[in-house]
C-alpha positions in Angstrom: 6.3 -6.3 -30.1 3.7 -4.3 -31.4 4.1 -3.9 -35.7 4.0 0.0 -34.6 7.6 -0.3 -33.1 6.4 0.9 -30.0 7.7 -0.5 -27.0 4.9 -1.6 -24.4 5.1 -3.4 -20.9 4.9 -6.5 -22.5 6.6 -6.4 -25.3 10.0 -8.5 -25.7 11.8 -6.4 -23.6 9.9 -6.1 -20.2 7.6 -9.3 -21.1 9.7 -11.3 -18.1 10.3 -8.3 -15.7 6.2 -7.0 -16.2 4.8 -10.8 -15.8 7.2 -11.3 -12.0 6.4 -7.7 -10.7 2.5 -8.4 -11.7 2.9 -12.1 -10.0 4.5 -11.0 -7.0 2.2 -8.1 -6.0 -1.1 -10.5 -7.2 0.0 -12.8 -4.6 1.5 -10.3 -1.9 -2.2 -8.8 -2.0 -3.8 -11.7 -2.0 -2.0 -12.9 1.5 -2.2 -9.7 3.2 -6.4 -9.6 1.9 -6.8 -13.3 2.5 -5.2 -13.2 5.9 -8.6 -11.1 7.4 -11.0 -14.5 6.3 -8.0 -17.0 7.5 -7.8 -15.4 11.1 -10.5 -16.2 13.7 -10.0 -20.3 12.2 -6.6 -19.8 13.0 -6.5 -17.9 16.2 -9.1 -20.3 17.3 -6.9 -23.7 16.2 -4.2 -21.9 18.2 -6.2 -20.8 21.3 -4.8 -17.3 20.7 -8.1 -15.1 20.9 -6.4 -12.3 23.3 -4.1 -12.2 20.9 -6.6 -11.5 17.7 -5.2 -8.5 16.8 -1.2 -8.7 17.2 -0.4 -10.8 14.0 -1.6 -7.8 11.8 0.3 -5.0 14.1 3.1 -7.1 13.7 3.0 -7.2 10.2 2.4 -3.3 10.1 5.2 -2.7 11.9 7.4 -5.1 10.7 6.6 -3.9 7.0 7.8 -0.5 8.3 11.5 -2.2 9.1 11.4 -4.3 5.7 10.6 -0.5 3.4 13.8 1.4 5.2 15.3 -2.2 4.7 14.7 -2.9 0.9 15.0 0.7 0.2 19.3 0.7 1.7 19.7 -2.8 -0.1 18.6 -1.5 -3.3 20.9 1.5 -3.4 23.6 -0.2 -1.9 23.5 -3.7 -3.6 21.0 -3.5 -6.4 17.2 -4.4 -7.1 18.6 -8.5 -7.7 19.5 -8.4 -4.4 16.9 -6.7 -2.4 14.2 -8.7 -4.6 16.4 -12.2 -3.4 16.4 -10.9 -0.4 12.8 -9.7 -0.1 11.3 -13.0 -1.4 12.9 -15.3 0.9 11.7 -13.6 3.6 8.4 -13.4 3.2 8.4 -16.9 2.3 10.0 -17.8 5.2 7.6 -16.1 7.3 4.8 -18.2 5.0 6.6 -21.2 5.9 6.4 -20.4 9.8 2.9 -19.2 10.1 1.5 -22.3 8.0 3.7 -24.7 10.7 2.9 -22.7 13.5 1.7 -25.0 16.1 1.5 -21.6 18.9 -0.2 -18.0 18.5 3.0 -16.3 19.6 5.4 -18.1 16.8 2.4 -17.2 14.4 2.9 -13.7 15.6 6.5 -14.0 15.2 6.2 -15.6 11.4 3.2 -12.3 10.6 6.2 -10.0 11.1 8.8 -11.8 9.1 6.5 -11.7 6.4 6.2 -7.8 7.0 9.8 -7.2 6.7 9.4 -9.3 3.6 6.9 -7.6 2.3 8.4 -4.2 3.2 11.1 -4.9 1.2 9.5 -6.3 -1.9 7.5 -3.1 -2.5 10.2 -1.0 -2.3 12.2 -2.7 -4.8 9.1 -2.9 -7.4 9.3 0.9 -7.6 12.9 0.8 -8.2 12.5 -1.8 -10.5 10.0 0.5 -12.2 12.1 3.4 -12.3 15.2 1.5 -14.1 13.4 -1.1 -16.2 11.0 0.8 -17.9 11.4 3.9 -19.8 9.3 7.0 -18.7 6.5 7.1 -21.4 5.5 2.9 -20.2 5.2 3.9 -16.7 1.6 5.3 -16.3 0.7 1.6 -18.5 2.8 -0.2 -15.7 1.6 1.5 -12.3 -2.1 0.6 -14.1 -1.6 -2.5 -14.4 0.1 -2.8 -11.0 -3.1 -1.2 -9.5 -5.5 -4.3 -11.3 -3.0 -6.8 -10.0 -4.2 -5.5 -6.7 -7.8 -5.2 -7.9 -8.0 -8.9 -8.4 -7.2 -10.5 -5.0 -9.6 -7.9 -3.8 -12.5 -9.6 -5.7 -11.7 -12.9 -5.0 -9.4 -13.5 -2.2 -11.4 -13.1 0.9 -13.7 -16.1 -0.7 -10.8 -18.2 -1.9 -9.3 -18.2 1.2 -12.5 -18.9 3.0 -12.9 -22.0 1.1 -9.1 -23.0 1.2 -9.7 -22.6 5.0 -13.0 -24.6 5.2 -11.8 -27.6 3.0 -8.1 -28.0 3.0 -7.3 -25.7 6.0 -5.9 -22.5 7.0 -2.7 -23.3 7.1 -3.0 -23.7 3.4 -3.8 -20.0 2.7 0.1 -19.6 3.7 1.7 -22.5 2.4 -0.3 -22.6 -0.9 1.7 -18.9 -1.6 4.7 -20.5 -1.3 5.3 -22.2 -4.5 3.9 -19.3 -6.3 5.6 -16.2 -5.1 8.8 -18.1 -6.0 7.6 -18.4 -9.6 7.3 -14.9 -9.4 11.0 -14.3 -8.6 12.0 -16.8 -10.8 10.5 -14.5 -14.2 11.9 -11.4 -12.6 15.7 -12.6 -11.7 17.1 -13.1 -15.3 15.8 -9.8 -16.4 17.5 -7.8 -13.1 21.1 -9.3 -13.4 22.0 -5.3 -14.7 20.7 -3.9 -12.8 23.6 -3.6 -9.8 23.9 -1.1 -7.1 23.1 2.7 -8.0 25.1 4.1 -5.6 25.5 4.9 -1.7 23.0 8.0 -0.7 21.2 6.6 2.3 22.2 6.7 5.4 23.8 3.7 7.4 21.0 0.9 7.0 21.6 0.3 11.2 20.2 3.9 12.1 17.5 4.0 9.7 16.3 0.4 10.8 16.0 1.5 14.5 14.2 4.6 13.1 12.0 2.9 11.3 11.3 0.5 13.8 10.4 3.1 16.7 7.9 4.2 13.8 6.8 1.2 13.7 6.3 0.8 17.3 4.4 4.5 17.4 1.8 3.6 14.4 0.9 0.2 16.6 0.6 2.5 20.1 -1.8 4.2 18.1 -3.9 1.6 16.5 -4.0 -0.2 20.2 -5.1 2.9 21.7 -7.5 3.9 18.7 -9.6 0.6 20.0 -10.4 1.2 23.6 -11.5 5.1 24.9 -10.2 5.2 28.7 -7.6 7.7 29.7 -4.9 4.8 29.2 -5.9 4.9 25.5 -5.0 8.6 26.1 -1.6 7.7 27.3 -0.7 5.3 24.7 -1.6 7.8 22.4 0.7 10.4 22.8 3.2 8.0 23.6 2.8 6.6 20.1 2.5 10.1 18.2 5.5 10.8 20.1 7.5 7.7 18.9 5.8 8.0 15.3 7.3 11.7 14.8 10.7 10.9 16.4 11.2 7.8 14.2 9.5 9.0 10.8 11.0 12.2 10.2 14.6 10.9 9.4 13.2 8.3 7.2 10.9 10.8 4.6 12.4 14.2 2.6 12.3 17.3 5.4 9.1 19.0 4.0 7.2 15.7 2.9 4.9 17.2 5.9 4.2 20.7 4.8 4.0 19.1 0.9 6.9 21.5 0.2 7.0 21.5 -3.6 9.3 18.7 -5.4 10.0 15.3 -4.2 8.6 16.4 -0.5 4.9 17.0 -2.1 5.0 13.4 -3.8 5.9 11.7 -1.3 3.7 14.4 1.5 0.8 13.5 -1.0 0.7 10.0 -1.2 0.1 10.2 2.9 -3.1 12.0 2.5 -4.3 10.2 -0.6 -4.0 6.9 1.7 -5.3 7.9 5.0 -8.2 9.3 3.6 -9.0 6.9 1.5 -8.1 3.6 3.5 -9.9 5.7 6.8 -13.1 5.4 5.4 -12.5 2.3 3.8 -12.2 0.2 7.1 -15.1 2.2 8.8 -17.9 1.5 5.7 -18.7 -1.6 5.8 -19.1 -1.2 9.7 -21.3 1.8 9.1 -23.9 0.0 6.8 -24.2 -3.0 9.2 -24.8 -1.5 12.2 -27.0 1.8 10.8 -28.6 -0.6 7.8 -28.4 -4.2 9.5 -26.4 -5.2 5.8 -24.7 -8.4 5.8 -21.0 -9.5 5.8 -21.3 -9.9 1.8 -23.7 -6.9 1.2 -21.5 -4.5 3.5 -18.6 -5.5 1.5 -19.9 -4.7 -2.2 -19.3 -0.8 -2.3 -15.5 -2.3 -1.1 -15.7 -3.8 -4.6 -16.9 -0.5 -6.3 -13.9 1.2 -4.8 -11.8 -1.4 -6.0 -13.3 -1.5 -9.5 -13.3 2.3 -9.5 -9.5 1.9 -9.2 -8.6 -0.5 -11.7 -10.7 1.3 -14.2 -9.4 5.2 -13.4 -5.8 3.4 -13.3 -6.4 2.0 -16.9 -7.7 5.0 -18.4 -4.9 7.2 -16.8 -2.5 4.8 -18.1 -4.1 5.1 -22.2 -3.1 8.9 -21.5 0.9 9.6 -20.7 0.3 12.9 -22.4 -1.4 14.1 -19.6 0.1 16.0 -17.1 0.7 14.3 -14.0 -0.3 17.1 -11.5 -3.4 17.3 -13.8 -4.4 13.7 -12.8 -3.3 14.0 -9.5 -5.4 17.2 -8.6 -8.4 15.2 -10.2 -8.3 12.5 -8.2 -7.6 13.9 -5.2 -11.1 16.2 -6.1 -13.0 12.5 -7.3 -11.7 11.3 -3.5 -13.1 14.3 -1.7 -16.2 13.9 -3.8 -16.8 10.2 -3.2 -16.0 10.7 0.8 -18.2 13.8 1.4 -21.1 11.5 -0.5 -20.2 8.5 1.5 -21.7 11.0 4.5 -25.4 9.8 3.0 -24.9 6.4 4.6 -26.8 8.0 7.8 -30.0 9.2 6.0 -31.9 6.1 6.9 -34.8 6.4 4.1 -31.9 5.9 1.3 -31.1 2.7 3.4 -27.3 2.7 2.5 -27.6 2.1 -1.3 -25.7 5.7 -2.4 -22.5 4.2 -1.2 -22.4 2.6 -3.9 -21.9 4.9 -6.5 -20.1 7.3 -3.6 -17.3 4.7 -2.9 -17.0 4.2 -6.3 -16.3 7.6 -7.0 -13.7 7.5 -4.7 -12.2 4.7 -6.1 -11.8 6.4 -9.2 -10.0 9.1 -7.4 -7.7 6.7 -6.7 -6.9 4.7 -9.5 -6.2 8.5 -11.2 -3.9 10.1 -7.8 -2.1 6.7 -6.9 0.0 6.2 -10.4 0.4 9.3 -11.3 2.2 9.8 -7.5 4.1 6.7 -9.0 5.1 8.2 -12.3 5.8 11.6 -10.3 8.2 9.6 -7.9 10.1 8.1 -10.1 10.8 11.4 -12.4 12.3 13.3 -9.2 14.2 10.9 -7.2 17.7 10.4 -8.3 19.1 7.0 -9.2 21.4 7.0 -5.8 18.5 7.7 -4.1 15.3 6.2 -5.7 15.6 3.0 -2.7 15.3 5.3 0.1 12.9 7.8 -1.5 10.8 4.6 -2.6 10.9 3.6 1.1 9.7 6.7 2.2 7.1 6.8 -0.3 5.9 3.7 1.0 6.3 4.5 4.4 3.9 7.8 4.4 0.9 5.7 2.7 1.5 2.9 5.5 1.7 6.1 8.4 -1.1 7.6 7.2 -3.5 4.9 6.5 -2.6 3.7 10.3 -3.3 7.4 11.8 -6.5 7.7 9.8 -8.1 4.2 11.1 -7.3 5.0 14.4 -8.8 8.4 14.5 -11.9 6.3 13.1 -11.7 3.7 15.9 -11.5 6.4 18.4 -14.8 8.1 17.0 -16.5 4.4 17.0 -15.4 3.4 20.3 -16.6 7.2 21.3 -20.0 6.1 19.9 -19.7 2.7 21.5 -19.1 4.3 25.2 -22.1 6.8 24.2 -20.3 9.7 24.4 -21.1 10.4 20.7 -24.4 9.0 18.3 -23.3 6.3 15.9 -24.8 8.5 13.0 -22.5 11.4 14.5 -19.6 9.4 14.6 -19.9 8.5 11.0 -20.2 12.5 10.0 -16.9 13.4 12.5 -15.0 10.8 9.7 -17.0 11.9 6.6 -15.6 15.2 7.7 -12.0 14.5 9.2 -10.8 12.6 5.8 -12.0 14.7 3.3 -10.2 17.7 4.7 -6.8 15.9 3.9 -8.3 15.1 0.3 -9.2 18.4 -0.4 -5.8 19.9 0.8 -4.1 17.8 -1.3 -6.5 19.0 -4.3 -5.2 22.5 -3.3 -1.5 21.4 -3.2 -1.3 19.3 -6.1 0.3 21.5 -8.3 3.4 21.4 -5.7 3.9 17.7 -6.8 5.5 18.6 -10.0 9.1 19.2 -10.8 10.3 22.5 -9.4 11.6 24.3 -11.6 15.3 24.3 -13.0 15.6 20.4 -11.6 17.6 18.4 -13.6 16.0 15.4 -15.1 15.8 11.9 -13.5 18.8 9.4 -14.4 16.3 7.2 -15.3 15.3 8.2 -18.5 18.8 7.3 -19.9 18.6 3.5 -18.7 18.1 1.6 -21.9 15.1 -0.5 -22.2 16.6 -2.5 -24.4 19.6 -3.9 -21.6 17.1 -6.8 -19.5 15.8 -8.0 -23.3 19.6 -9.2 -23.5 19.6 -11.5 -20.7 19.3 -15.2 -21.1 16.0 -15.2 -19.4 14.3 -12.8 -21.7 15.8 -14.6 -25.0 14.3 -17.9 -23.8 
């Protein structure tokens, strides 16, 4: 500990619990980043080209499942469980795709690693919320956000060369001995932690909920890459299935941001679907309007993801700050870095502004993202934090998912020449900042309301997983 007498993320206390959360999301990212560089030499190995893009719907939707999932095991049986329970999926579903010898059990193993990983990202938050006192959070969701950060840098090309000399199936199987490290740091420090109480509903109906959501965010990803009037059927099919399924799985307001818990939660959607909207239709844009390269395209995807780490850091160096403050700013730094992305079309600047645009945006995030954390955890109740934690995570995935396929129904427009390439671009530029600005506008209704009592949370001790054998060791 720090001769201050402070207590920090990794002092003796939280040294254990900090070093497993950090190791499982570094290697969670890094299979669901490396999986993009891993795919066409496994698809091809497996004959499975028609099916290209069904191992990542099935993880979408799966993951979908696994967030209702981890959220009802953690308030019914406690973060040890749901984190036991969470890990052994996933690394089951590592175990199957790196021994898959046919594209539809490779399928099968993508979306056991969903649920897996639906359920371990639930229970970091709620592991957040009752490990870690109020004042370390902002330091912990920043360095959560560089523990992302760093597979973005480097796993695409680690996994390229794991796949080119030892093989693809090694991107999976090499995870497996490491994610279990990971759990075994975080176990000894969680045996306190048991269940908080019984406020969700029955885990059977929210699973079937969650999975017709499921079902309606991969409709509309299929029909978001093809522009015939099936698309259009599938499309309404999957808004339909999407609505019915998500709106007994998130607070009743989360949509209209109605102020409290509904805003957070309502806010983190249209943080992510702007964000991850334009994220997937960039690099695209520079190669086909500025002939860029694979590695070129993908450099302002590393400005974003530097912006992020370092916005994160320097929100985390201020817990003085008022959340709402951060959040409106970085929902404004997002707007800004999208509306400038909308230069990528002037062909005399030849791309380079994105840059510094995507940048900016990055920073918007690494400012709105924790502080939705912090804001989370402050609301939701202790009987509740699993479920609201699931439907935390559920809007960012819902969102994201809507977002790209509006953007793949603009590029296929532009591909069928109903719409300019150039145009295409500005319809985006123009359909994701609107959400980014609205939740500038609405910020404010992320805060506390007024007269709400304060979270159980703050009365956990910090002291309690310091006492476990695991942390004395």
């Amino acid at each position: 500990m720090r001769r201050s007498g402070r207590p920090t993320v990794f002092d003796r206390s939280h040294r254990l619990t900090t070093a497993g959360l950090l190791m499982l999301i570094t290697f969670v990212a890094f299979e669901s980043m490396a999986v993009a560089t891993a795919m066409p030499t496994a698809v091809g190995e497996l004959d499975g080209l028609a099916w290209y893009g069904w191992p990542f719907s099935a993880f979408l939707v799966a993951s979908v499942v696994g967030m209702v999932l981890g959220g009802d095991l953690d308030d019914r049986r406690g973060s040890r469980i749901a984190l036991l329970a969470g890990v052994s999926t996933f690394a089951a579903g590592l175990l199957l795709a790196g021994l898959s010898g046919h594209m539809a059990l490779f399928v099968a193993a993508r979306a056991v690693q969903g649920v897996g990983a639906g359920i371990i990202a639930v229970s970091m938050y709620v592991v957040a919320g009752r490990a870690y006192r109020p004042e370390l959070r902002p330091k912990l969701f920043a360095a959560f956000s560089a523990a992302w950060v760093l597979p973005a840098l480097v796993g695409p090309l680690l996994a390229g060369l794991i796949t080119t000399h030892v093989g693809w199936r090694w991107v999976f199987l090499g995870m497996l001995p490491l994610i279990l490290l990971g759990l075994a740091l975080l176990l000894p420090a969680l045996r306190r932690f048991g269940a908080s109480g019984d406020g969700a509903a029955p885990t059977s109906a929210r699973r079937w909920w969650a999975l017709l959501a499921g079902v309606g965010i991969a409709a509309l990803q299929y029909a978001g890459q093809r522009l015939d009037l099936f698309a259009v059927g599938i499309a309404v099919v999957g808004v339909a299935a999407l609505v019915a399924g998500i709106r007994p799985l998130v607070p009743a307001g989360a949509a209209r941001l109605r102020p409290g818990l509904p805003a957070v939660i309502g806010a983190r959607g249209l943080l992510a679907g702007a964000f991850f909207g334009m994220d997937a239709l960039l690099p695209l844009s520079l190669t086909h309007l500025h002939g860029y390269g694979p590695t070129a395209a993908g450099i302002p995807l590393t400005a974003g993801a530097l912006g992020w780490a370092i916005a994160s850091q320097l929100q985390g160096r201020r817990p003085d700050v008022a959340r709402v403050v951060l959040l409106r700013l970085g929902f404004l730094l997002l707007a800004a870095g999208l509306a400038g992305t909308a230069l990528v079309v002037v062909p005399a600047l030849e791309g380079w502004p994105t840059y510094l645009t995507w940048a900016v945006a990055g920073l918007g995030m690494g400012l709105g993202m924790p502080s939705l954390s912090v804001l989370l955890l402050e609301q939701s109740r202790e009987e509740r934090r699993g479920a609201d934690s699931a439907a935390f995570q559920i809007a960012d995935v819902t969102m994201s998912a809507v977002c790209v396929g509006v953007v793949g129904v603009l590029v296929a427009a532009a591909a069928a020449g109903a719409l300019t390439f150039p145009t295409a671009v500005l319809l985006a530029v123009a359909v994701l900042t609107a959400p980014a600005l609205v939740g500038g506008w609405l910020a404010p209704r992320a805060g506390a309301p007024r007269g709400a009592p304060a979270s159980a949370s703050t009365l956990v001790p910090v002291t309690e997983p310091a006492r476990s054998r695991g942390d004395r060791a």
